[in-house]
N, C-alpha and C positions, 0 to 999 in steps of 0.2 A: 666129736660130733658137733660142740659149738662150733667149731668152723668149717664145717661143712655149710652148716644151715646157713650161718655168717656169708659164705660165698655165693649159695642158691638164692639168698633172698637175691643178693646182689644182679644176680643172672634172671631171674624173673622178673620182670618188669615192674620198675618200682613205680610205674603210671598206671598200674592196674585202676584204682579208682576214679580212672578219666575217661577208661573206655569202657564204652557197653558190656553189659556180660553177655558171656554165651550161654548154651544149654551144660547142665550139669554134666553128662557126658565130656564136653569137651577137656575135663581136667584129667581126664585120661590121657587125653593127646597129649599133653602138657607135660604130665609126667613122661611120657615115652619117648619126646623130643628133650625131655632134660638136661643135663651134662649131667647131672649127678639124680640120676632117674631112685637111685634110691633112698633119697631122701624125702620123694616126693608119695615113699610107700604110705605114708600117713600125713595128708594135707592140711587135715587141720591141725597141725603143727606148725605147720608154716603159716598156715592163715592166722591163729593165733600170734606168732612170732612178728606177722608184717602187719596186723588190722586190717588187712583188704582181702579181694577173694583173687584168686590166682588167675593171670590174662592168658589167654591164648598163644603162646609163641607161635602156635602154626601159621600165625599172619606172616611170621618170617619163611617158614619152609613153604608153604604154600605158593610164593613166590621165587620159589629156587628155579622153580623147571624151564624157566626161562633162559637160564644163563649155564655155562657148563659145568658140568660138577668137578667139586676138588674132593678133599681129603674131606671126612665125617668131621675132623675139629673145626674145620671151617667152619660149620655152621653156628659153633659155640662163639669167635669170633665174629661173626656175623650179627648172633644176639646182642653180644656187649655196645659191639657199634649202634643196633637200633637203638638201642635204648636210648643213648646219647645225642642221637637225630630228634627222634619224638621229642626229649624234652624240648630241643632247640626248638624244633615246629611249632607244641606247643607256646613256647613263647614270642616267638616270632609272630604268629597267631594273632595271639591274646594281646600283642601291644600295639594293636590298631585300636583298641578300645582303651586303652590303660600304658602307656608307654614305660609306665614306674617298673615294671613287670620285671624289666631289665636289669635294673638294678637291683630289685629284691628276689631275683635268683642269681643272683653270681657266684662265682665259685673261688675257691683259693686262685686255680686256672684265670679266671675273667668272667666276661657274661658267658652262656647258653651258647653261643656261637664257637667262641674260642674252648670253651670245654670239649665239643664236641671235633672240632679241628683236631685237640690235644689228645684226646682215645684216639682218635681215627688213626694216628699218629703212633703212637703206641701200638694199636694192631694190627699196624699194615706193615709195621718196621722189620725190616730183613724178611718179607716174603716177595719171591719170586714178583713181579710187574703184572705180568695175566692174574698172577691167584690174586694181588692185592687189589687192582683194578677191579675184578669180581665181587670178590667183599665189599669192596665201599659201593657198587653199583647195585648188589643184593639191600645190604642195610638199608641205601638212601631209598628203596622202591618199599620195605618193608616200614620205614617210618613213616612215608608220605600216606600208605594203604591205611595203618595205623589212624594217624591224623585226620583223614577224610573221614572215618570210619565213626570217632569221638565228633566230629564237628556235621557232618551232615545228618544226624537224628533229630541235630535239633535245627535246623532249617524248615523255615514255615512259609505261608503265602501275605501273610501279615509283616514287613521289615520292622516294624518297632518293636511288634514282639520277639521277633524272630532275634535282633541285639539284643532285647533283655535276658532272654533264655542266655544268648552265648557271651555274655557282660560276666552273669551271673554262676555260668560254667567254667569261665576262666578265673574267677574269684576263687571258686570253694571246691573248685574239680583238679582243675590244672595247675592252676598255681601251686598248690601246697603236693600234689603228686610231683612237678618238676622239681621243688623243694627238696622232697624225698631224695629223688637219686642226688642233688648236688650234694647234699648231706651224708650220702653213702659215699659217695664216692672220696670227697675232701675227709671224711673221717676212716677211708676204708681202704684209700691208696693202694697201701704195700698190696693188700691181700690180690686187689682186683690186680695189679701190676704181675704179681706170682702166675696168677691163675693165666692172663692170656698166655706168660710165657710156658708153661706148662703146655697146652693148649698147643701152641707153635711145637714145641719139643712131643706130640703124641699125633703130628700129620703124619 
């Protein structure tokens, strides 16, 4: 059961406390887009397990119907990869005010860029060109939707306040949310490495 949860946290977005919440309903959705939907029969397991309250993955499915569908584990593939977009946005982001940012997220990988390269890499490896093309074109519309979504709430009509808000978002929101997943990831390798291949082997 530890490594189930071990893997779900990893599979839900470990930036939850940088994006808005939704309504309590929506962790319905969340659980039903799951990959491992039965772990999510009891949330606050998980909310307890991660400290933050559980994100919306439908910002990724929501944006599927765009593109043509593949196999149902695509989309699990698809999540992995956001994840590792948004942190990069997020950081990318946040070092127009703060350029250190870069440095104090890097990974065994490199910075937030090269992490992100490095999954993308990983998940796209030995699928078909159309499926892989797809996933990274799904992911990178689901991170940037993501990103937009955390950064224009706090947009004002005032610009100094309006940096102080997002100074002060990228300090105590973002940063230590990117944090997170570099931490999962560099500490959690093998598993997340199993799990896409897995994933790949049940299209």
């Amino acid at each position: 059961m530890k490594k189930f949860v071990l893997i779900a946290i990893m599979i839900v977005l470990g930036l939850s406390s940088a994006v808005p919440a939704f309504a309590a309903d929506d962790d319905v959705l969340v659980c039903a887009s799951h990959p491992f939907a039965s772990c999510c029969e009891n949330s606050v397991i998980l909310d307890e397990l991660m400290g933050r309250t559980l994100i919306a993955i439908m910002i990724v499915l929501g944006l599927s119907s765009a593109v043509p569908a593949f196999a149902a584990d695509d989309d699990v593939l698809v999540r992995i990869l956001t994840q590792a977009n948004i942190a990069n946005n997020f950081t990318e982001y946040c070092a127009q005010f703060d350029p250190s940012i870069i440095q104090r997220t890097r990974s065994a990988i490199g910075d937030t860029r090269a992490l992100a390269q490095h999954i993308r890499g990983e998940v796209v490896a030995g699928l078909p060109l159309e499926e892989a093309n797809q996933i990274i074109i799904r992911s990178a519309q689901a991170a940037r939707a993501g990103a937009l979504l955390a950064v224009r709430r706090l947009y004002g009509p005032n610009p100094d306040e309006e940096r102080t808000r997002l100074t002060e978002w990228c300090q105590h929101s973002a940063e230590p949310s990117v944090q997170d997943f570099v931490n999962a990831h560099d500490q959690h390798h093998d598993q997340l490495d199993d799990f896409i291949e897995n994933a790949k082997k049940s299209r």
